[in-house]
DSSP file (Angstrom, degrees, kcal/mol; ACC not computed):
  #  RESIDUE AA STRUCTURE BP1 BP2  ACC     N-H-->O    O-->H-N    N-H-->O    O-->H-N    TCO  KAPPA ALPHA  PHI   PSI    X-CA   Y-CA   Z-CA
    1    1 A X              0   0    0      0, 0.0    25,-2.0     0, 0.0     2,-0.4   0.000 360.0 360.0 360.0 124.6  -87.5    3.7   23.5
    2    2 A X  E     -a   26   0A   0     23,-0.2     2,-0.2    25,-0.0    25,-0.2  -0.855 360.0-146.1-107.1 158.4  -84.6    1.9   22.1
    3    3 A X  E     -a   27   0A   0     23,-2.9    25,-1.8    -2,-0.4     2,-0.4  -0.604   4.1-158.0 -97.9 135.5  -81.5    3.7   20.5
    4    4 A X        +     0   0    0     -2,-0.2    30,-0.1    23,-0.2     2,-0.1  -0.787  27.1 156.6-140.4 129.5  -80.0    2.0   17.9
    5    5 A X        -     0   0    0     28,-0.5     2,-0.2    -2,-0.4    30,-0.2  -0.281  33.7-133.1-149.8 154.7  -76.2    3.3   17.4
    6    6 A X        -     0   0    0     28,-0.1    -1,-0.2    -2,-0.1    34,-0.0  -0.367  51.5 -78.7 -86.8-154.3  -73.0    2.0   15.9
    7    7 A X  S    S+     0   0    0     -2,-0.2     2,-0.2    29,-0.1     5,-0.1  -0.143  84.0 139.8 -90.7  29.2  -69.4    2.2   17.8
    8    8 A X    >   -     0   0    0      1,-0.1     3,-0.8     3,-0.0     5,-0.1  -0.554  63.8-117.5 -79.7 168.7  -69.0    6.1   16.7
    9    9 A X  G >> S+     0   0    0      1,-0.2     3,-1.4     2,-0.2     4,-0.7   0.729 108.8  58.9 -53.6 -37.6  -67.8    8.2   18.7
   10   10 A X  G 34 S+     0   0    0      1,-0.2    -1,-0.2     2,-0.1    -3,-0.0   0.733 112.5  44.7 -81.0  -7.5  -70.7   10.6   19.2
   11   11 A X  G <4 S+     0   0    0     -3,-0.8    -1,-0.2     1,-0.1    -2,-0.2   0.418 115.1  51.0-105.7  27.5  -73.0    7.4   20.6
   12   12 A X  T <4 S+     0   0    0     -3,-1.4    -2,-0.1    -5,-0.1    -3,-0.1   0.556  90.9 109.8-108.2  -3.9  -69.9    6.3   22.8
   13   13 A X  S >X S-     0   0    0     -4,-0.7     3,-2.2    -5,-0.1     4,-1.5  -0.287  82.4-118.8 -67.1 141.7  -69.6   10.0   24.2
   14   14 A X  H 3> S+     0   0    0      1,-0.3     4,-6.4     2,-0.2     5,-0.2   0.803 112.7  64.6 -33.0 -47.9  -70.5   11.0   28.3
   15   15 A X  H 34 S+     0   0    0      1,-0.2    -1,-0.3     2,-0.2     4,-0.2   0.560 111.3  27.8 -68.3 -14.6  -73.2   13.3   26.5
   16   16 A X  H <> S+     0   0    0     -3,-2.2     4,-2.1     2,-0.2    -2,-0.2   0.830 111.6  62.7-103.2 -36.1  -75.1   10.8   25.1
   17   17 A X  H >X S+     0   0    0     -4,-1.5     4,-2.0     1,-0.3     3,-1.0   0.987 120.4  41.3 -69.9 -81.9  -74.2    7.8   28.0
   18   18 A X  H 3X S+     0   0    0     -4,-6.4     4,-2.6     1,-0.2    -1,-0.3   0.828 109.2  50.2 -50.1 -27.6  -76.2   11.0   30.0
   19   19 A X  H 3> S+     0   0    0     -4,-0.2     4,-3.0     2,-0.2     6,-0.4   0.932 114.2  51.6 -74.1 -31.0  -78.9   11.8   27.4
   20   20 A X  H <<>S+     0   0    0     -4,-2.1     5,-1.7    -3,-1.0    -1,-0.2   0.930 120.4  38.4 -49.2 -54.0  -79.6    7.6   27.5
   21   21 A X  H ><5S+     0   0    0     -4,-2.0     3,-0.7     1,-0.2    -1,-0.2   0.844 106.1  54.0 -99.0 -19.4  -79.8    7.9   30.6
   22   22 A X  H 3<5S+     0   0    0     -4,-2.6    -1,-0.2    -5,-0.3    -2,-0.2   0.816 120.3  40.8 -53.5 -50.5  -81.5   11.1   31.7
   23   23 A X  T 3<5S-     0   0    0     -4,-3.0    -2,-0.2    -5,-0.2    -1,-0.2   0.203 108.4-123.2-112.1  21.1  -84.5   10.0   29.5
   24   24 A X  T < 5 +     0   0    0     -3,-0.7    -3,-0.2    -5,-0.1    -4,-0.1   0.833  53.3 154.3  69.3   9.7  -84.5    6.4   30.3
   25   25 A X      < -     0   0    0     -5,-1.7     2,-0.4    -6,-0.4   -23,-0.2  -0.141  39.8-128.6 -86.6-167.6  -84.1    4.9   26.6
   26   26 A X  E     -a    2   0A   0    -25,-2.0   -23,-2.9     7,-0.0     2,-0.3  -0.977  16.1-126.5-147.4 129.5  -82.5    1.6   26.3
   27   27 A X  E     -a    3   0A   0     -2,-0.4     6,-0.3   -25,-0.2     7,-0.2  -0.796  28.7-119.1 -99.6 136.8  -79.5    1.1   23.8
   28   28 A X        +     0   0    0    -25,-1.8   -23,-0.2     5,-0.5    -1,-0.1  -0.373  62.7   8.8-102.9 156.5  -79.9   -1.9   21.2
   29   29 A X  S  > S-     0   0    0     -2,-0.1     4,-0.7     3,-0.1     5,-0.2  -0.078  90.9 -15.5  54.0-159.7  -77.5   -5.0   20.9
   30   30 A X  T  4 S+     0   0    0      3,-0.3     4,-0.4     1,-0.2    -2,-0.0  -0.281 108.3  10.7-127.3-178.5  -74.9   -6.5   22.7
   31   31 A X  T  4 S-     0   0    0      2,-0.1     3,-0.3     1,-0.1    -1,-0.2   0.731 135.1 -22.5 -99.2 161.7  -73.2   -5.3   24.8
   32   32 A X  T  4 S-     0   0    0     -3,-0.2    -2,-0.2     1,-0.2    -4,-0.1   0.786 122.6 -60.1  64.5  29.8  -74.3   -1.9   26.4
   33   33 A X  S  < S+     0   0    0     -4,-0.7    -5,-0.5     1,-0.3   -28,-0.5   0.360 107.6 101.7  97.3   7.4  -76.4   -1.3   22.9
   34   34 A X  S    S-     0   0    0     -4,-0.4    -1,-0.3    -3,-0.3   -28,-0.1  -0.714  76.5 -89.4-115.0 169.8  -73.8   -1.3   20.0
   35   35 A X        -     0   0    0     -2,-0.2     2,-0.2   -30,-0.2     3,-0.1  -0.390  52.8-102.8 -73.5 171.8  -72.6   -3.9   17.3
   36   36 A X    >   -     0   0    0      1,-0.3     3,-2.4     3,-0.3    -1,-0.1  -0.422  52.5 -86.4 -91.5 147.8  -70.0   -5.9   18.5
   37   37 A X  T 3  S+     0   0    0      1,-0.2    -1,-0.3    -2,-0.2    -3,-0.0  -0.227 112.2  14.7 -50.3 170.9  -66.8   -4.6   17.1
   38   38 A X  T 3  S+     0   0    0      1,-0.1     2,-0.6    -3,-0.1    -1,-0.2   0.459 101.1 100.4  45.0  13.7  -65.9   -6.0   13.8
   39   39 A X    <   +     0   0    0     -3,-2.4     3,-0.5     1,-0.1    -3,-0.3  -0.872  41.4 174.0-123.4  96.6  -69.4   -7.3   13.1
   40   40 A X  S    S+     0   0    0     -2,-0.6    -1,-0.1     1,-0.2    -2,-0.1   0.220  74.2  68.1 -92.9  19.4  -71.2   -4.7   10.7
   41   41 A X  S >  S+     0   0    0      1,-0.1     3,-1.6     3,-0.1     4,-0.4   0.584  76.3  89.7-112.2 -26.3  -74.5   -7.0   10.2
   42   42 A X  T 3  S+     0   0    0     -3,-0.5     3,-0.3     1,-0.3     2,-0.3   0.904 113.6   8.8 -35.6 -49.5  -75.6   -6.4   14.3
   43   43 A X  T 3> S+     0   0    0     -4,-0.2     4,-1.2     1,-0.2    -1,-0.3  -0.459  84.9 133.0-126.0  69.3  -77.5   -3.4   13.2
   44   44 A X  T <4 S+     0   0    0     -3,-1.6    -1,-0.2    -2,-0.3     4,-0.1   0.520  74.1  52.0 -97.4  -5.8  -77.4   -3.6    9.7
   45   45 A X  T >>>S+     0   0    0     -4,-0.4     3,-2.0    -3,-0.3     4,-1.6   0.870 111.4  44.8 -82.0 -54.7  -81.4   -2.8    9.5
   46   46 A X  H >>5S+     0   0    0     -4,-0.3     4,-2.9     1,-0.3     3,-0.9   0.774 106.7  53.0 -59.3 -20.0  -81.3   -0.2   11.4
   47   47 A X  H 3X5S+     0   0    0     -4,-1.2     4,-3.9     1,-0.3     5,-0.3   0.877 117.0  49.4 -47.0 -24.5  -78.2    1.5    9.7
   48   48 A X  H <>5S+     0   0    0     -3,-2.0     4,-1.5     1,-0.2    -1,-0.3   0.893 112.7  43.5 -76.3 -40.7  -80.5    0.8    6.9
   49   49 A X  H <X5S+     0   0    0     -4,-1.6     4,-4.5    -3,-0.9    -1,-0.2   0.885 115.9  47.3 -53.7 -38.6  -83.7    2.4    8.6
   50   50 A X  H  X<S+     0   0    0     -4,-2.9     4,-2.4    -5,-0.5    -2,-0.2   0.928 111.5  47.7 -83.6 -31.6  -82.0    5.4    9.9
   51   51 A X  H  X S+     0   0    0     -4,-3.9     4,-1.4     2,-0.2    -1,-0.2   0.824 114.5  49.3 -78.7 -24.3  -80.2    6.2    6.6
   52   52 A X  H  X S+     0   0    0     -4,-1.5     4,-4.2    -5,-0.3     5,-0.2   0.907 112.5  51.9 -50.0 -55.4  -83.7    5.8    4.6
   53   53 A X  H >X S+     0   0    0     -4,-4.5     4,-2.8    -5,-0.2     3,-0.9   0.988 103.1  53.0 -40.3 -79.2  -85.2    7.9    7.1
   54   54 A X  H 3< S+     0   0    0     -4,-2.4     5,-0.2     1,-0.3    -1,-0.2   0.785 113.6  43.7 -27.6 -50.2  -82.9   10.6    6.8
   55   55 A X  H 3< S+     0   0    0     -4,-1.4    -1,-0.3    -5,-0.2    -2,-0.2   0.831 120.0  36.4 -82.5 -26.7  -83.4   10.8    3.1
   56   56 A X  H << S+     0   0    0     -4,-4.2     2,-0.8    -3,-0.9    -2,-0.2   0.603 101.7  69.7-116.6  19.2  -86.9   10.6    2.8
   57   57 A X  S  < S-     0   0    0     -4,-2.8     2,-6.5    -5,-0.2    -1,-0.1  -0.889  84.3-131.9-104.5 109.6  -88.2   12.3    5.7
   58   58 A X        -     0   0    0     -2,-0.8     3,-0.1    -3,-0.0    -4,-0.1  -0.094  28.7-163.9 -89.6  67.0  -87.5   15.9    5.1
   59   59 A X        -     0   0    0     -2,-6.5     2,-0.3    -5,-0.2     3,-0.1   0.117  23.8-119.6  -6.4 113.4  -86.0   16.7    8.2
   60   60 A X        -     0   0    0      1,-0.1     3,-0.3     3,-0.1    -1,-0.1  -0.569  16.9-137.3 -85.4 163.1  -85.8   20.1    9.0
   61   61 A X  S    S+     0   0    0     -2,-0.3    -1,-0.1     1,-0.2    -2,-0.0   0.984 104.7  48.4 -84.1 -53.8  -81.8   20.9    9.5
   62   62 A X  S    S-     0   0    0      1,-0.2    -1,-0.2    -3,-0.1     2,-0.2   0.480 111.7-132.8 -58.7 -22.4  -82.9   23.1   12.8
   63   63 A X        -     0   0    0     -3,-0.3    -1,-0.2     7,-0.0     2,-0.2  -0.451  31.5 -41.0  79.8-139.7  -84.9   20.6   14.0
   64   64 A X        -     0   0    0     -2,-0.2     3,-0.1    -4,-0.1     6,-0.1  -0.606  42.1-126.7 -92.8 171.4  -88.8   20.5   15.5
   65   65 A X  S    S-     0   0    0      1,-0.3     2,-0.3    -2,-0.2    -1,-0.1   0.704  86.0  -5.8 -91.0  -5.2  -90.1   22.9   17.6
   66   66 A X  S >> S-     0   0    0      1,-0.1     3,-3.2     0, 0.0     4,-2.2  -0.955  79.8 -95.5-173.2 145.5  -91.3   20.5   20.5
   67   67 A X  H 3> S+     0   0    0     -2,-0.3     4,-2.9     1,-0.3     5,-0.3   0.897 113.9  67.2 -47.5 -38.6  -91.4   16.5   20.8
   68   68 A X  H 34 S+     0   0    0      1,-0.3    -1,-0.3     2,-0.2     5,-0.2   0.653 104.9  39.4 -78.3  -0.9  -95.0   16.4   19.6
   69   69 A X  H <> S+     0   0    0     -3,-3.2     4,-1.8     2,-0.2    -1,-0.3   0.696 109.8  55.6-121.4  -6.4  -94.3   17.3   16.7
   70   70 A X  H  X S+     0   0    0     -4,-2.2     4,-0.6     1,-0.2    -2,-0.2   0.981 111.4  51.1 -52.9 -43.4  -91.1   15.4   16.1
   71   71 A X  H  X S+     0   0    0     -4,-2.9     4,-0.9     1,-0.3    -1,-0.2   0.464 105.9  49.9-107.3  10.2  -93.1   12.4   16.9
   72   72 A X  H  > S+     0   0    0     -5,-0.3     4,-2.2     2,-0.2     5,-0.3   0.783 114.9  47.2 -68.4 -56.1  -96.1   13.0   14.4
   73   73 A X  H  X S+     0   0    0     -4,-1.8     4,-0.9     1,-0.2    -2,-0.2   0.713 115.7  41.5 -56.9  -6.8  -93.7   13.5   11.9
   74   74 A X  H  X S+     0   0    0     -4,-0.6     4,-1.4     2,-0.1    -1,-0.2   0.897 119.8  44.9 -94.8 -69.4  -91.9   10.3   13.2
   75   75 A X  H  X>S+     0   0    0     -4,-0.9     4,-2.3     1,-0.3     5,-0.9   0.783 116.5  49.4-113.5 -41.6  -95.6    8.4   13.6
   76   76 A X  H  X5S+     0   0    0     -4,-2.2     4,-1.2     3,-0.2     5,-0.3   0.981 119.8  34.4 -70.5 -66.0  -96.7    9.9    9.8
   77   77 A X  H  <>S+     0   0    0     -4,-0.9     5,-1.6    -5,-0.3    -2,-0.2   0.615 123.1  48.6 -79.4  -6.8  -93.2    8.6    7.9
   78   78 A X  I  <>S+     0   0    0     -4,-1.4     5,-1.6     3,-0.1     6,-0.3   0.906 134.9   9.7 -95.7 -49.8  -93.0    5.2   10.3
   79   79 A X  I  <5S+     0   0    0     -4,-2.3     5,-0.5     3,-0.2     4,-0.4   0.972 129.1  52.5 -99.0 -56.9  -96.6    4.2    9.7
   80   80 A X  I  <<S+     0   0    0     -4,-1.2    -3,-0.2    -5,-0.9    -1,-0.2   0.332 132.3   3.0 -59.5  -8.7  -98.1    6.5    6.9
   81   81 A X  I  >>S+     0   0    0     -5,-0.3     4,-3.1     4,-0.1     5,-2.1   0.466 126.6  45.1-132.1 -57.5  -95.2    5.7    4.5
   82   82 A X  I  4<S+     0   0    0     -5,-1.6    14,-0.3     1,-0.3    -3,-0.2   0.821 121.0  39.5 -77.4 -31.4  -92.2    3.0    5.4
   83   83 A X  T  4<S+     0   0    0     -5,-1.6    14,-1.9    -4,-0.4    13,-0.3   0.625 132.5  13.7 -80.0 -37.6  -94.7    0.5    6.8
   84   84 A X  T  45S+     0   0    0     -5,-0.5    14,-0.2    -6,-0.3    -2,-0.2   0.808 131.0  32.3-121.5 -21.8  -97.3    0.6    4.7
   85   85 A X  T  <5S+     0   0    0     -4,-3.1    -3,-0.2    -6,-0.1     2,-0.1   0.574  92.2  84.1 -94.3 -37.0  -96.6    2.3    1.7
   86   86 A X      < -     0   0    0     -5,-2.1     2,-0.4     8,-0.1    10,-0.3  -0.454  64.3-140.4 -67.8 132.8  -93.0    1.8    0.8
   87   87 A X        -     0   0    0     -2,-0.1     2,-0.4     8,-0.1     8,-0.2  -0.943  15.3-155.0-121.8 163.8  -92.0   -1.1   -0.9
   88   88 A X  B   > -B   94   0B   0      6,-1.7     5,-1.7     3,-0.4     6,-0.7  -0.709  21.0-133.6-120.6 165.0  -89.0   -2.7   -0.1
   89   89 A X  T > 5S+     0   0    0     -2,-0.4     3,-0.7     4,-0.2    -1,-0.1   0.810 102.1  56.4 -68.3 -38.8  -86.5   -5.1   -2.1
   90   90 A X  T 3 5S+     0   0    0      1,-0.4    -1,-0.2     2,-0.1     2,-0.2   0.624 101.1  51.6 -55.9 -30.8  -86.3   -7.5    0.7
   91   91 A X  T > 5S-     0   0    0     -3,-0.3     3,-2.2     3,-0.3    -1,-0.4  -0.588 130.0 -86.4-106.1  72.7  -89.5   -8.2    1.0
   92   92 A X  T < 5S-     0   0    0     -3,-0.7    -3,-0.2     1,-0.3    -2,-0.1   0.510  87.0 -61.1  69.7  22.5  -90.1   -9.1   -2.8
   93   93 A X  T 3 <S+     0   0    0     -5,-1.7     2,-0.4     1,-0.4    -1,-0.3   0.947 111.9 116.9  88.5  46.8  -90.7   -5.5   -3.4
   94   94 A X  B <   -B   88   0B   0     -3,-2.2    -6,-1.7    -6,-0.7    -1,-0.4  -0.934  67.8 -96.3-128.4 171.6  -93.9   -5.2   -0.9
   95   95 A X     >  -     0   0    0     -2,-0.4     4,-0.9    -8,-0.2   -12,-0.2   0.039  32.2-111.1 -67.4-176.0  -94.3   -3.1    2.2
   96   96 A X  H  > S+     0   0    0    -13,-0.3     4,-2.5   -14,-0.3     5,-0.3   0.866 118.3  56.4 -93.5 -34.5  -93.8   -4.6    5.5
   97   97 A X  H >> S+     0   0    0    -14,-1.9     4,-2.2     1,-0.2     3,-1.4   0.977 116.6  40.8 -62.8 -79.8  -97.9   -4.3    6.3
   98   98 A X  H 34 S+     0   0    0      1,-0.3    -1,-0.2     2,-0.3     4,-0.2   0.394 114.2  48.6  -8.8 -49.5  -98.5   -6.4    3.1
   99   99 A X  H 3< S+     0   0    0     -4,-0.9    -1,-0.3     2,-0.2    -2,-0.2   0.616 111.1  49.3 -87.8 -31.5  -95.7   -8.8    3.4
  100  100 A X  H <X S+     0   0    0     -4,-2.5     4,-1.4    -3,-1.4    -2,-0.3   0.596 108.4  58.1 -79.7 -21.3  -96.5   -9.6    6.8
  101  101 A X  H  X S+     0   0    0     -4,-2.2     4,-1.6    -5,-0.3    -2,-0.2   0.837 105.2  44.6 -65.5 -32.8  -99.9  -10.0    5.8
  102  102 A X  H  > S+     0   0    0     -5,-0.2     4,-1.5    -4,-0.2    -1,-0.2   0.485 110.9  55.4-100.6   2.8  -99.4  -12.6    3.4
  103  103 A X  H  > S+     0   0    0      2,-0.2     4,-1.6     3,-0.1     5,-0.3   0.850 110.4  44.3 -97.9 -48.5  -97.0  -14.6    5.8
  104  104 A X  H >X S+     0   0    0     -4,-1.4     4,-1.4     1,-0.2     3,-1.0   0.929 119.1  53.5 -55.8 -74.6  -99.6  -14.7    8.6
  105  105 A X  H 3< S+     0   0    0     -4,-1.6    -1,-0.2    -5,-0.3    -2,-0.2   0.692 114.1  36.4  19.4 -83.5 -101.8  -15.7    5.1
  106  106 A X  H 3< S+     0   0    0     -4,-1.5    -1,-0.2     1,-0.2    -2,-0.2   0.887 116.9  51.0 -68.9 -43.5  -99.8  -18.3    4.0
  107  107 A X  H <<        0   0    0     -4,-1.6    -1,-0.2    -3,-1.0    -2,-0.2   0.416 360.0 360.0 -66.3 -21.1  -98.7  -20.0    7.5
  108  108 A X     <        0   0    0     -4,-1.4    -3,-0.2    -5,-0.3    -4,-0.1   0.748 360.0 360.0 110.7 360.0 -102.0  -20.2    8.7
């Protein structure tokens, strides 16, 4: 699994440096998984993913009761909505399933 973080403080912290590493995930972008200073476009999807998420996945505040059901609720709003359902501005206001469908399409 990769993480993808800015430069705050709570993904530069010991506690997370252990949680990374305890469960083996992999930190995104250069180097040691965060934008580069002063460069806010390194992870400017994901900021974009993770703050989308947040708002339309209604998270409970307490959190899940066990990983299998974080990650159906994870596998439901990643595949069952943002991917396939959602449409986005970027892509000419289709979903990602859709838009990559009609680029394979068009290209051949």
């Amino acid at each position: 699994m990769i993480v993808h973080s800015d430069r705050g403080g709570q993904y530069l912290s010991r506690k997370m440096k252990k949680v990374i590493k305890t469960f083996k995930l992999r930190q995104s972008g250069p180097p040691r998984g965060m934008s580069r200073a002063d460069d806010p476009y390194d992870n400017a999807w994901a900021e974009s993913f993770w703050s989308r998420m947040k708002a339309e996945l209604d998270m409970s505040k307490g959190g899940y009761e066990n990983i299998d059901k974080l990650k159906s609720a994870l596998f439901e709003y990643i595949d069952g909505y943002y991917n396939t359902m959602r449409l986005h501005s970027s892509l000419n206001y289709l979903n990602p399933s859709t838009f990559e469908a009609e680029y394979y399409r068009k290209t051949g």
